[in-house]
N, C-alpha and C positions, 0 to 999 in steps of 0.2 A: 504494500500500500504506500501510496506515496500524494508528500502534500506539499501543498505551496501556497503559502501566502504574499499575500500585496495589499497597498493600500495604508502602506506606513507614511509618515511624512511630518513634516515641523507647522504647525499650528498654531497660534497662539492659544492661551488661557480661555476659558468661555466658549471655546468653536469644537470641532465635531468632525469626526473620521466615520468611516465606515471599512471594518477589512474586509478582507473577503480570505478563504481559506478552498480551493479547490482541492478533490479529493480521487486519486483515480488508482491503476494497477491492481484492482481487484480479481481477484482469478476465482476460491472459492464462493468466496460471502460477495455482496453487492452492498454499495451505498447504504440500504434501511439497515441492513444489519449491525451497523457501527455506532458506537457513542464516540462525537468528535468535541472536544476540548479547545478554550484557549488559555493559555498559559500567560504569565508576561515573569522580565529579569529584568530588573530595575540595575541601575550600576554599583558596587560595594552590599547589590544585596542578593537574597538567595533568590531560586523560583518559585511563585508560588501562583497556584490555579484562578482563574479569576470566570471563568462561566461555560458551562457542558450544555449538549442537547443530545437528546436520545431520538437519532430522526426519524426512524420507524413510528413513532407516535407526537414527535414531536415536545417532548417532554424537555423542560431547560432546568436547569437552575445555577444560581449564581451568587458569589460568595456578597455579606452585607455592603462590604465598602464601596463596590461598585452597581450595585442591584439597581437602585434609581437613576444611576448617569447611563448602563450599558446595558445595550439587549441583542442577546441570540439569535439568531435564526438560519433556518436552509430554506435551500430551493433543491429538492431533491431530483428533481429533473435536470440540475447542473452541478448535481451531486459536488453542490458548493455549500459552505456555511459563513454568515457574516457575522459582525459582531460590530454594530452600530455604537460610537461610544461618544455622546454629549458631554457637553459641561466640561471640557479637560483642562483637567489640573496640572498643574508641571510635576506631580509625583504621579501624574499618571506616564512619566517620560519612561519608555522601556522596552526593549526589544519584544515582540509580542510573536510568541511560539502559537498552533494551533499542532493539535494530536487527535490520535483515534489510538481505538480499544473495540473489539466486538464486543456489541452490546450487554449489560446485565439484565436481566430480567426484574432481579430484585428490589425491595423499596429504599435498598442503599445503593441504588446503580449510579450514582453519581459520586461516589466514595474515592473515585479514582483521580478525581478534580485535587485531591491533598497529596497524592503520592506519585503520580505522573501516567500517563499512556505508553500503550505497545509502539506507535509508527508517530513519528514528528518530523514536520518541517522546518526549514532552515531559518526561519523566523524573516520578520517586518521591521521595520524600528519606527518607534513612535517617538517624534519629541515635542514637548509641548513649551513652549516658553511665557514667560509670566510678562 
């Protein structure tokens, strides 16, 4: 499986990105079958998960600090995932990873937002300036 994101770029404070995270090289499973992640790594700090969707049903969720600025989604017909992100802050400045994991079924299938995915892309970079 292989991913690629775009749609990083320098912003000021208050404006608004959109990624995009394209998703292909599927041989067994297809698209629904995957929960795709985005990540970000700030500079001097570690990684850490910022919003999942489960695209077979469309299921998202996304950690508090970002939940009201950024929102998930696919078009699974271009077996692409975005992550629309308002209101940025200069500590939202950070290389922005997107991953996949075949899907969990379970009511903690988003579990993997803290500890990382199977397949990642080379990341975006976001910079925001105040």
């Amino acid at each position: 499986v292989q991913l690629v994101e775009s749609g990083g770029g320098l912003v000021q404070a208050g404006g608004s990105l959109r990624l995009s995270c394209e998703v292909s090289g599927f041989t067994e499973f297809t698209f629904n079958d995957y929960t795709i992640g985005w990540f970000r790594q700030a500079p001097g700090k570690e990684r850490e998960g910022v919003s999942c969707i489960r695209t077979k049903d469309g299921r998202t969720y996304s950690v508090d600090s970002i939940k009201a600025r950024f929102t998930i989604s696919s078009d699974n017909a271009k077996n692409t995932v975005y992550l629309q992100m308002n209101d940025l802050e200069p500590e939202d400045t950070a290389v922005y990873y997107c991953a996949a994991e075949f899907a969990s079924a379970g009511s903690h299938w988003y579990e993997s937002l803290a500890y990382g995915m199977d397949y990642w892309g080379k990341g975006t970079l976001v910079t925001i300036s105040s």
